[in-house]
C-alpha positions, -999 to 999 in steps of 0.1 A, spaced: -478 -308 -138 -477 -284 -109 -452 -252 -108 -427 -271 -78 -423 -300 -105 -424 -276 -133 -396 -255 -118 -375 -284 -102 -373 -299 -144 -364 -266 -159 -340 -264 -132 -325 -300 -138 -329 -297 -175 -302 -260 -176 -281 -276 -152 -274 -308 -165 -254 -290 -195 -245 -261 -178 -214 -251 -204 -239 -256 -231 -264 -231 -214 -239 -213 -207 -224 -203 -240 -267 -201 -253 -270 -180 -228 -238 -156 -242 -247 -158 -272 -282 -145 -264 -268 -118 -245 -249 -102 -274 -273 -104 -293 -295 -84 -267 -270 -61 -260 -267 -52 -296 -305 -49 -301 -306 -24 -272 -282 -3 -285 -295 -5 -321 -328 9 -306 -313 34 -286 -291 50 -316 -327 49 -337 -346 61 -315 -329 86 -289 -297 96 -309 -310 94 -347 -344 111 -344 -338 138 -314 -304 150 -340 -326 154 -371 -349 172 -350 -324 194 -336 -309 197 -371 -344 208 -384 -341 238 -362 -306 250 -371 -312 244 -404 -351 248 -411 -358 233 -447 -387 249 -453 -370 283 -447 -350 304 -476 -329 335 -469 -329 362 -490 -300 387 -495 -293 415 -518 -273 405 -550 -237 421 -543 -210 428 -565 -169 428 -559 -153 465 -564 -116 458 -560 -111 450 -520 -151 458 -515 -184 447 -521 -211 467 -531 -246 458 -531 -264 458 -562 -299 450 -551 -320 465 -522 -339 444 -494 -362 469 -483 -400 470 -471 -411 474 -504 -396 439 -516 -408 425 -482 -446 435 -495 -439 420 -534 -424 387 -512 -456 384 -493 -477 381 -523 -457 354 -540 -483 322 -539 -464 296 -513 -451 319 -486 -466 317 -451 -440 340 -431 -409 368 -438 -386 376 -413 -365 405 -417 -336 407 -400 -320 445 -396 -289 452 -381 -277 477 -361 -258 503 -382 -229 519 -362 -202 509 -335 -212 494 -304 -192 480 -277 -201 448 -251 -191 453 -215 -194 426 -190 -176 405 -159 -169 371 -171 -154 354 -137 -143 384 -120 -126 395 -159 -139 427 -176 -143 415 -209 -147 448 -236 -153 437 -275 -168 449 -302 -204 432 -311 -228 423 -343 -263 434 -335 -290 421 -353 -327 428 -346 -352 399 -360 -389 394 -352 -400 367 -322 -413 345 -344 -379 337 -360 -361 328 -320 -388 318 -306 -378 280 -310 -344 294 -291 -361 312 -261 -358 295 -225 -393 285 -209 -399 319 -187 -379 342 -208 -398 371 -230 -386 384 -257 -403 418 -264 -397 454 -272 -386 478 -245 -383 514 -244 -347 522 -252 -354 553 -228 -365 532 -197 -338 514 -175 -353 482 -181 -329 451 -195 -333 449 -233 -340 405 -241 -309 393 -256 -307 358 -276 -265 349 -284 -253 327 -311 -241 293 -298 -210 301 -322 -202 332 -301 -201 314 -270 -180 289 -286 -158 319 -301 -154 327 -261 -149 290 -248 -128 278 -276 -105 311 -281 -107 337 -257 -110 311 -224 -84 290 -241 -56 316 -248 -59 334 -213 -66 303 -190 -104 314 -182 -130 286 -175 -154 277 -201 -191 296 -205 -217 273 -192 -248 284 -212 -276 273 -183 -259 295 -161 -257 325 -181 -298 328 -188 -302 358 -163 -271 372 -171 -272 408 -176 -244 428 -196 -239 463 -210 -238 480 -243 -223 512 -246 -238 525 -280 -218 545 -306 -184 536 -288 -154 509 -303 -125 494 -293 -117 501 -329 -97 539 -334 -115 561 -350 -152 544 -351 -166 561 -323 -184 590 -322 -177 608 -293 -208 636 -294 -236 603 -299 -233 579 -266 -259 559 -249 -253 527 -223 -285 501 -219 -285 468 -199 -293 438 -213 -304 404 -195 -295 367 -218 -329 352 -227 -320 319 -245 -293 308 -273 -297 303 -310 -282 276 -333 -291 294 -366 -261 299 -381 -275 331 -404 -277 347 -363 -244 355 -356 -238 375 -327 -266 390 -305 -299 394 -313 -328 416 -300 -363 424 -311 -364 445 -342 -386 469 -329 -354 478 -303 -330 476 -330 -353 501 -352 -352 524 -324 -318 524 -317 -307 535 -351 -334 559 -356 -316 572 -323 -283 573 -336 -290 586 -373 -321 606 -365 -344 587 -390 -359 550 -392 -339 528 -412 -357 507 -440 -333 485 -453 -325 451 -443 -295 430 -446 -315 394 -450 -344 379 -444 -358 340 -435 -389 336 -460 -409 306 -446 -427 286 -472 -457 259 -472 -444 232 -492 -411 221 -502 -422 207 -530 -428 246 -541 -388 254 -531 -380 256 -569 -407 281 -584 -403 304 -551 -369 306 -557 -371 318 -595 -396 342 -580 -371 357 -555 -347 358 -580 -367 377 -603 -371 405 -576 -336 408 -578 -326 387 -541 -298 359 -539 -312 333 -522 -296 303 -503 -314 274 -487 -300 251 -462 -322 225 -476 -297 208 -490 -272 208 -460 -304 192 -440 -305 164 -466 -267 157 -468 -266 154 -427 -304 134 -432 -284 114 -452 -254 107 -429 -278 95 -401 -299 75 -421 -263 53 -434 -253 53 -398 -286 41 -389 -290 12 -418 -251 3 -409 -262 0 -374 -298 -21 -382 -275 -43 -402 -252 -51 -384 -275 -61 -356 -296 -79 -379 -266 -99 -384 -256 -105 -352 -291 -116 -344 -287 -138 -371 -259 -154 -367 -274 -159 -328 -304 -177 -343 -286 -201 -362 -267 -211 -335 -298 -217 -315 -312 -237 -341 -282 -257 -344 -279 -259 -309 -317 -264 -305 -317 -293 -327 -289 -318 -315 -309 -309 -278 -342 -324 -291 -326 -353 -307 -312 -362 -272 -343 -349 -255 -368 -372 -276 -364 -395 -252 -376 -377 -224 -405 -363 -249 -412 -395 -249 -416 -413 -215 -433 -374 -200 -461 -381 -227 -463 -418 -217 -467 -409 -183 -495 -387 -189 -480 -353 -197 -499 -333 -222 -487 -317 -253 -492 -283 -236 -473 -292 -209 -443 -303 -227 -442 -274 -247 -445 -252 -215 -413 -270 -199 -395 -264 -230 -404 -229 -239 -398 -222 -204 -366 -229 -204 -359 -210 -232 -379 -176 -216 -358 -180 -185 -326 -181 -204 -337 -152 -225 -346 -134 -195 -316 -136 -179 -294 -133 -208 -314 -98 -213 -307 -88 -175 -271 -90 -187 -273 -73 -220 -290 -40 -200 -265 -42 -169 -239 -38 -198 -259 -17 -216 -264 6 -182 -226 2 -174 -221 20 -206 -246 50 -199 -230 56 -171 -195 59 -194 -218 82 -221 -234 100 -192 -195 112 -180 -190 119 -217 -216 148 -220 -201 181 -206 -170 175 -230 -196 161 -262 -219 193 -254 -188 217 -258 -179 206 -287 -207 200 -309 -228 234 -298 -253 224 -329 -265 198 -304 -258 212 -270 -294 214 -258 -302 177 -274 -272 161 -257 -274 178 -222 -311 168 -222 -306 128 -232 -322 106 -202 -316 71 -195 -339 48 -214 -361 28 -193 -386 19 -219 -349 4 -242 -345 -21 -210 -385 -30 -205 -384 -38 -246 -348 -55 -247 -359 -78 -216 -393 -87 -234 -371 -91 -269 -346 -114 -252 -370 -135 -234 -396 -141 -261 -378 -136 -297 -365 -181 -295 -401 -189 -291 -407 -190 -327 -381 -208 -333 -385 -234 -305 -422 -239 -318 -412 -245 -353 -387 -272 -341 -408 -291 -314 -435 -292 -336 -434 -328 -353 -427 -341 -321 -454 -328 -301 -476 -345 -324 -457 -382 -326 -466 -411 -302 -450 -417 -275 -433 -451 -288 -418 -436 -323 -405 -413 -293 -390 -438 -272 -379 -457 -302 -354 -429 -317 
């Protein structure tokens, strides 16, 4: 059979019922549609979150913090978290990394123009090492010690959570536009050392101003505020109290194996530390994805389902009708091959135009997602980087258009099969 005679009978044989391959041909593009967007929730939302969740909450990361206790309206800490524990923590068998995280220890004061607006707060200050950011730094941006002497901009990383304590109070209450965090990398700032907006925390004989330039953005949740590199915040109270300080406020204790988590923790413990691990708050989100993920496969699967047994159905009452034609093709010489092309044909075309559909809807709707960003960035700033960076799918359409076009061919196959191998007159007799 050559391809014009080929083409003309697949052509005759989807016309000839054209509301039957009509409603096959809806039903397979449902079915696509839904398998597309089952692989793209998998694969570029499910995954890319955990990741992103890994980093805010690193599960193979504990932080330790001296035990406190409650003296009527204050807390007192019972413990120290000094370099002396930091040493007896390094030698606990299971621990690969310690990062100790110092704050800076008297009033400072954050001045800046936010649009035009001089904005004038009060700031947290914590120092931490590289190692503990450096996930968080933007490609081209160093984050290194400075000399607090020099004029150079000390590298700043800010919480997400402080930006959003800006976009979602400050910018709301006095009708300023929202931060936009790619736009503020660069951004330089000034700290006015030993000064607050705060009566009577300032001390007026022990003042210092250095610029600082934004570097990148954290998600950790334990690095709230603005964070430099602990050598600078070392310095800077050594400055302002005249001696280095040695005590720390926490510190992020990186260990090998999880499996270990339990008999590292009774060894922190021991050394007097409270420990926290935001193991358990990876899990419980791990464990959210992964029922919005299975919900999602099912119900797919069952839509897929329910599309193949409608194509069987369908598939069946076809051949008993078509038996006929089965029938005088291999009496007029047609081979088994070549009736099995004509019919599989048919069904490749309609799948491959059924999956055209599925993707232009699919598209339509990335386009609608696309819009969607800006707003779903602001207000999840967990994910901010993850969702600003989400590009449109090509390989989901390549796979959904190979799915659509080749996943009835089993099932055509298994129901021509007896009658690819009958003669032509039990055929023609039927």
């Amino acid at each position: 059979m050559n391809i014009r005679s080929y083409l003309y009978f697949i052509r005759r044989n989807l016309t000839r019922r054209i509301s039957g391959t009509i409603l096959g041909m809806a039903g397979l593009t449902i079915g696509a549609f839904f398998f597309s967007l089952a692989l793209f929730g998998y694969y570029e939302i499910r995954e890319p979150i955990i990741k992103e969740l890994g980093r805010a909450f690193p599960e193979k990361r504990l932080v330790v913090k001296p035990r406190t206790m409650g003296l009527g309206p204050v807390k007192l800490n019972r413990t120290k978290l000094n370099s002396r524990i930091i040493e007896q923590i390094d030698e606990i068998p299971g621990v690969i990394g310690i990062y100790p995280i110092q704050p800076v220890n008297f009033p400072v004061r954050a001045e800046g123009t936010i649009f035009g607006q001089e904005i004038m707060t009060d700031i947290a200050i914590n120092g931490v090492p590289r190692e503990l950011i450096e996930d968080s730094l933007s490609p081209g941006w160093a984050f290194q010690s400075i000399d607090i002497e020099s004029d150079q901009p000390a590298p700043v990383v800010i919480s997400r959570y402080f930006i959003d304590l800006y976009n979602f109070g400050i910018a709301q209450s006095n009708n300023l536009p929202q931060f936009n965090e790619t736009a503020a990398l660069g951004q330089t700032f000034d700290l006015v050392l030993g000064e607050s907006t705060i009566s009577g925390l300032a001390n007026a004989h022990k003042s210092k101003r250095i610029q600082c330039c934004v570097v990148g953005f954290t998600p950790d949740v334990t690095l709230f505020g603005i964070v430099m590199p602990l050598e600078i915040v070392r310095d800077l109270n050594a400055w302002y109290h005249g001696n280095q300080s040695d005590d720390y406020t926490l510190a992020h204790v990186e260990i090998e194996d999880v499996k270990d988590f339990q008999r590292i923790s009774g060894d922190l413990a021991g050394l007097g530390l409270l420990v926290e691990s935001q193991k358990e708050i990876l899990d419980q989100f791990r464990m959210v994805m992964n029922l919005i993920s299975w919900g999602m496969i099912f119900f797919t699967f069952c839509i897929l389902l329910l599309v193949g047994l409608n194509f069987i159905f369908s598939e069946t009452l076809s051949l008993i009708r078509r038996r006929e034609e089965m029938g005088i093709l291999s009496a007029l010489g047609a081979g088994r091959k070549s009736i099995l092309f004509l019919f599989t044909g048919e069904k490749i075309f309609m799948g491959f135009v059924s999956g055209l559909f599925a993707t232009g809807i699919f598209f339509l709707l990335w386009h609608g997602f696309q819009s969607a960003l800006p707003d779903l960035s602001a207000s999840i700033p967990l994910l901010g980087d993850f969702l600003s960076s989400i590009k449109f799918p090509f390989w989901i359409l390549i796979v959904t258009l190979a799915f659509s076009s080749l996943w009835e061919m089993p099932i055509c196959l298994v129901i021509l099969y007896k009658s690819l191998f009958s003669p032509p007159a039990r055929l023609l007799e039927k």
